[in-house]
C-alpha positions in Angstrom: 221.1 240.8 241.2 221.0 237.1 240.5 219.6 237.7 237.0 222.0 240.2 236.5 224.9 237.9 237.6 223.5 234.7 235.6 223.7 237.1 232.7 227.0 238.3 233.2 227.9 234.8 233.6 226.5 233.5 230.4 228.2 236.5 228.1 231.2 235.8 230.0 231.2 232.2 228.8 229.6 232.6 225.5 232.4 235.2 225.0 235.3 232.9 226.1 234.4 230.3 223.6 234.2 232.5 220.6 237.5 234.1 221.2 238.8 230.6 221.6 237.6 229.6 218.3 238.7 232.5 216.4 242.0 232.3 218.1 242.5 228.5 217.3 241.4 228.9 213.5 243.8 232.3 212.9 246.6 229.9 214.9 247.5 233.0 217.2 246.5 235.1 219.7 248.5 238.0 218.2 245.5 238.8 216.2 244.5 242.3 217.4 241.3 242.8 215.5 239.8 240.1 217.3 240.7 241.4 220.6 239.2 244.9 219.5 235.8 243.1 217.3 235.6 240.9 220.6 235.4 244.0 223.5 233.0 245.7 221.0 230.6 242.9 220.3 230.7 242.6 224.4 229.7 246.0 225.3 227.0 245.9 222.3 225.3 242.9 223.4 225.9 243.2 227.2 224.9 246.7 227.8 221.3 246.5 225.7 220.7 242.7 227.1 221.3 243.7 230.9 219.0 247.0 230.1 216.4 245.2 229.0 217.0 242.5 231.8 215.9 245.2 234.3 213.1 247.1 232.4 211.3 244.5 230.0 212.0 241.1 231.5 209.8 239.1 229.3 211.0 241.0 225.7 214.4 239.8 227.2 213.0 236.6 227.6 211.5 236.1 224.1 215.0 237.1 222.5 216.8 234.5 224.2 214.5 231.7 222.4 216.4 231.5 218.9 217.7 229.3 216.4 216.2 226.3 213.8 214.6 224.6 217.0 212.7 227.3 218.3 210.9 228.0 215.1 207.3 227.0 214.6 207.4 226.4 211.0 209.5 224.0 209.0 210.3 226.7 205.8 211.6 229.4 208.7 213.6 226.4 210.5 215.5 226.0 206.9 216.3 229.5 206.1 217.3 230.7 209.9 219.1 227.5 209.7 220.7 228.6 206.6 221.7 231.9 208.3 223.4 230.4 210.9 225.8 228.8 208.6 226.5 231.9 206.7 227.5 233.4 210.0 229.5 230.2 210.8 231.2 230.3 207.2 231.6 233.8 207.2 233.4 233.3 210.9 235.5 230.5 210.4 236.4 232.0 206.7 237.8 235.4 208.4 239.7 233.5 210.8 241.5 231.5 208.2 241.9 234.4 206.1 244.3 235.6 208.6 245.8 232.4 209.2 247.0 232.2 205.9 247.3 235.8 204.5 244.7 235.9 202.2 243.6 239.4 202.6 245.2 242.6 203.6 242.7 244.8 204.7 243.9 248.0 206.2 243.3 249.3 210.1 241.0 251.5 209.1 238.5 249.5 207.5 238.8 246.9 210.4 238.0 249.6 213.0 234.8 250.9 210.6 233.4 247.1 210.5 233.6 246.9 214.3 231.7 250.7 214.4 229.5 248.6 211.5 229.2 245.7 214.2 228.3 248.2 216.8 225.6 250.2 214.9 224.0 247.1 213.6 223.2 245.6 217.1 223.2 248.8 218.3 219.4 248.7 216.0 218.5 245.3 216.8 218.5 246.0 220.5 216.9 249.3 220.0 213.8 247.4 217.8 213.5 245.0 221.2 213.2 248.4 223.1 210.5 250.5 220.9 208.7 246.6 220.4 208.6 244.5 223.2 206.9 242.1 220.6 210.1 241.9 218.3 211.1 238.1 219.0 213.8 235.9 217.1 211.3 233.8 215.6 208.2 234.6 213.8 205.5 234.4 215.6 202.5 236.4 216.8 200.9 236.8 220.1 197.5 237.4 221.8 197.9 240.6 222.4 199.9 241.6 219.9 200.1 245.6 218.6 201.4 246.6 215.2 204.6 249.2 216.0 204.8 251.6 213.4 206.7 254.5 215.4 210.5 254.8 215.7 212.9 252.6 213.5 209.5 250.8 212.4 208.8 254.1 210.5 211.5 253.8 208.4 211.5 250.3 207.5 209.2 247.2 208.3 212.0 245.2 209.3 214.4 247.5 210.9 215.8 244.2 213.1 216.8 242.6 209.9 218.1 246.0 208.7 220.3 245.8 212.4 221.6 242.2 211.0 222.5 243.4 207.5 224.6 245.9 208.9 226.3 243.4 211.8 226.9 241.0 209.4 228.8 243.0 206.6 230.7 244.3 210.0 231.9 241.8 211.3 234.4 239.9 208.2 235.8 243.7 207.8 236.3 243.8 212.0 238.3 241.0 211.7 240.4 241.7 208.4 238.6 239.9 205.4 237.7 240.5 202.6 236.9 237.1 201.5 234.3 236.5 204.7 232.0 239.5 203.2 231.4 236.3 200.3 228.8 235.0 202.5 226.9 238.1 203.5 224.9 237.4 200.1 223.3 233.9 201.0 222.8 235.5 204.4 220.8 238.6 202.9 219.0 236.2 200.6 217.9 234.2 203.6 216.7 237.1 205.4 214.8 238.5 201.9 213.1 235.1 201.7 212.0 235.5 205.5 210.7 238.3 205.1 208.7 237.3 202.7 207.1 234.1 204.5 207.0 236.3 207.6 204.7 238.9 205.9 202.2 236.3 205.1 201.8 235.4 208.2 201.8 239.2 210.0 199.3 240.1 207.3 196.8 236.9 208.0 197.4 237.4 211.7 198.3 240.7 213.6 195.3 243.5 213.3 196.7 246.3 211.4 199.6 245.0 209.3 197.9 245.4 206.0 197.4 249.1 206.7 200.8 249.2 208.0 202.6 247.9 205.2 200.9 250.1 202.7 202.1 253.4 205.0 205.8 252.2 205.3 206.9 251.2 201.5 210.1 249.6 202.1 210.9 246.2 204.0 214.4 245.9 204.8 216.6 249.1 203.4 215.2 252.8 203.3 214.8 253.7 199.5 215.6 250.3 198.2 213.1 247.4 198.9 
């Protein structure tokens, strides 16, 4: 129960301080997209992390430990640094956006970013699930398995494939247009970790080779 509550506790706070900063930027709380993109992004990160919290305490564990300073290796530090400030930008930009009228994006694509939003962590939390390895860093473990069931059947990365989708979500969830400008540098960033990341799985995790030459496509079904 304690872990439970200290979880609560943390989304609760984490929570409060985004929908501060979008608030302040846009200048109003009369900004019902937010309101709506904020319950969602709750109950897609809250249900999967409290689920996990119970049943796989350690994958849990290993997907709290993100972020520049948590990676091993200096080029992944620069480009997950680099995706953090696409998010930022592309956060900050939307807010503004409808500060100052710069887009008029109808209700109906706002509620189809935040079912975007939803879908998109929706994956990442089921890759944690099927792969208790999947981390937020690149690394590999001791005992490390190659997963090739499930999502990983369809694409190598299906996590990144979860972030694509969050991230073209979340500018439409909250009524831009021009915050979807930064889902470019932030797909480049992940195409580029990928990259770097398969040198690594293919030099360290038993398997991977093989794997990778069964499932063709790294990121998108039918594209790359």
């Amino acid at each position: 129960m304690k872990a439970i509550a200290r979880v609560l506790t943390l989304g609760l706070v984490e929570l409060a301080v985004f929908a501060l900063v979008l608030f302040l930027l846009a200048g109003t709380f009369d900004y019902w997209q937010v309101w709506v993109f904020l319950v969602v992004f709750a109950l897609s990160t809250w249900i999967p992390t409290l689920y996990l919290q119970q049943v796989n305490p350690a994958a849990h564990e290993r997907r709290k430990h993100a972020g520049p300073v948590a990676e091993s290796r200096t080029v992944q530090k620069i480009l997950i640094g680099g995706w953090y400030v696409s998010l930022v930008a592309m956060v900050v930009v939307s807010a503004l956006d409808h500060r100052f009228g710069w887009s008029s994006v109808p209700a109906a694509i706002c509620v189809l970013g935040d079912v975007l939003v939803a879908v998109g962590l929706g994956i990442t939390s089921l890759v944690v699930i099927q792969n208790s390895f999947a981390a937020s860093t690149v690394q590999v473990e001791a005992d490390q398995t190659v997963v090739s069931t499930g999502l990983y059947g369809l694409v190598r990365h299906p996590m990144y494939t979860g972030n694509v989708i969050t991230i073209v979500g979340f500018p439409l969830a909250l009524g831009s247009y021009w915050g979807l400008v930064f889902v470019l540098p932030g797909v480049c960033a992940l195409i580029v970790r990928i990259h770097d990341e398969e040198k690594l799985l293919v030099t360290q995790l038993d398997g991977y080779r093989e794997y990778a030459q069964k499932a063709r496509y790294r990121l998108l079904p039918y594209v790359w």
